[in-house]
C-alpha positions as CSV (number, residue, x, y, z in Angstrom):
1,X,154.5,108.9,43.7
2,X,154.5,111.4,41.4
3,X,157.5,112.8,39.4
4,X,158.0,116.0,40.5
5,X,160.0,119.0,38.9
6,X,162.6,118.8,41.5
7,X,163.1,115.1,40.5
8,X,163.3,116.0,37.2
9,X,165.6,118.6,37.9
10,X,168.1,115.9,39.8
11,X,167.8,113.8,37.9
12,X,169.2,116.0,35.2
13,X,172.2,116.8,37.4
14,X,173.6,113.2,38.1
15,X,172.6,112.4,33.9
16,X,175.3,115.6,33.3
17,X,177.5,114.3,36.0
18,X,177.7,111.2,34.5
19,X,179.8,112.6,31.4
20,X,183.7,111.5,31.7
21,X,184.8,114.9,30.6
22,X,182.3,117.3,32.4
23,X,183.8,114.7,35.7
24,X,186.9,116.3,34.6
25,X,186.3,119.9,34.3
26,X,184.6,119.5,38.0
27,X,187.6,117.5,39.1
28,X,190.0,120.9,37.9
29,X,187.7,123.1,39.1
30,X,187.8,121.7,42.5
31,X,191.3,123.0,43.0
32,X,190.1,126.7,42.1
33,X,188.3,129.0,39.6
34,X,189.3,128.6,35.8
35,X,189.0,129.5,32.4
36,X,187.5,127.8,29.1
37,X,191.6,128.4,27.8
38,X,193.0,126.5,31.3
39,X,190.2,123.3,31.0
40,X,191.0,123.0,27.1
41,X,194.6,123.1,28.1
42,X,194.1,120.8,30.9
43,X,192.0,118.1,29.3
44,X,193.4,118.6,25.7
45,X,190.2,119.0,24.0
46,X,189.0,121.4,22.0
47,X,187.6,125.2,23.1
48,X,184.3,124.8,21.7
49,X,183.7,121.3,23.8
50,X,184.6,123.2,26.9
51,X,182.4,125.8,26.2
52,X,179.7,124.0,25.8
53,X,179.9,121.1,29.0
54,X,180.8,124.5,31.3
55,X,177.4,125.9,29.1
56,X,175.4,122.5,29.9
57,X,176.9,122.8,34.1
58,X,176.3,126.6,34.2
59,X,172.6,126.2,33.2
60,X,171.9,123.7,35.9
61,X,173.4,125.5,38.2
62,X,177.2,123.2,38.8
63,X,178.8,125.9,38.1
64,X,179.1,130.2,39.0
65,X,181.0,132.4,36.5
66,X,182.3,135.7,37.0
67,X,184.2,137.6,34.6
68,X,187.6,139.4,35.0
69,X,188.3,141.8,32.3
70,X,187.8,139.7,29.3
71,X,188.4,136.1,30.9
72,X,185.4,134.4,32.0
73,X,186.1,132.3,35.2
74,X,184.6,129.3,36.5
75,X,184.0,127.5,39.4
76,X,182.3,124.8,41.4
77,X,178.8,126.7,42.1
78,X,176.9,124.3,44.4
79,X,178.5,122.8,48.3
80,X,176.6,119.5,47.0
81,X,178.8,119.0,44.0
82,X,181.8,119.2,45.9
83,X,180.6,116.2,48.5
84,X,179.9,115.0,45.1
85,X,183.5,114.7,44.2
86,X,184.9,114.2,47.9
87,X,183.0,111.0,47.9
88,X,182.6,109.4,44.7
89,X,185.7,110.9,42.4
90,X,188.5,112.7,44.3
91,X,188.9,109.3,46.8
């Protein structure tokens, strides 16, 4: 079998998934669209590491953005990622 780019691709999705904190901006952003300022709040890490797990998720496709005025929102862009969490952390 040959490695494909959609394996690759996948594989690079559960390898980010697999980070404790990016599990926990998901896990907020399950409940509903947020912003860097409500995660860092929320996890109690700093704005910079925020930025740059939602950077990481947006990339790959995890997560949409849209923006509203000047705040950036976030949320859970892909039906997969939320039978993700239904399954394997939310239970």
């Amino acid at each position: 079998m040959v490695l494909t780019q959609e394996l690759r691709m996948k594989a690079e999705v559960i390898k980010v998934l697999g980070h404790p904190e990016r599990l926990a901006i998901l896990m907020l952003l399950s409940d509903g669209e947020k912003c860097v300022k409500d995660l860092k709040e929320a996890l109690g890490i700093s704005q910079p590491k925020v930025s740059q797990h939602v950077g990481i998720m947006k990339e790959l496709g995890i997560l949409n953005f849209r923006k509203e005025g000047t705040k950036v929102l976030y949320s859970i862009g892909d039906d997969r990622i939320r039978k993700f969490l239904d399954i394997f952390v939310l239970d």
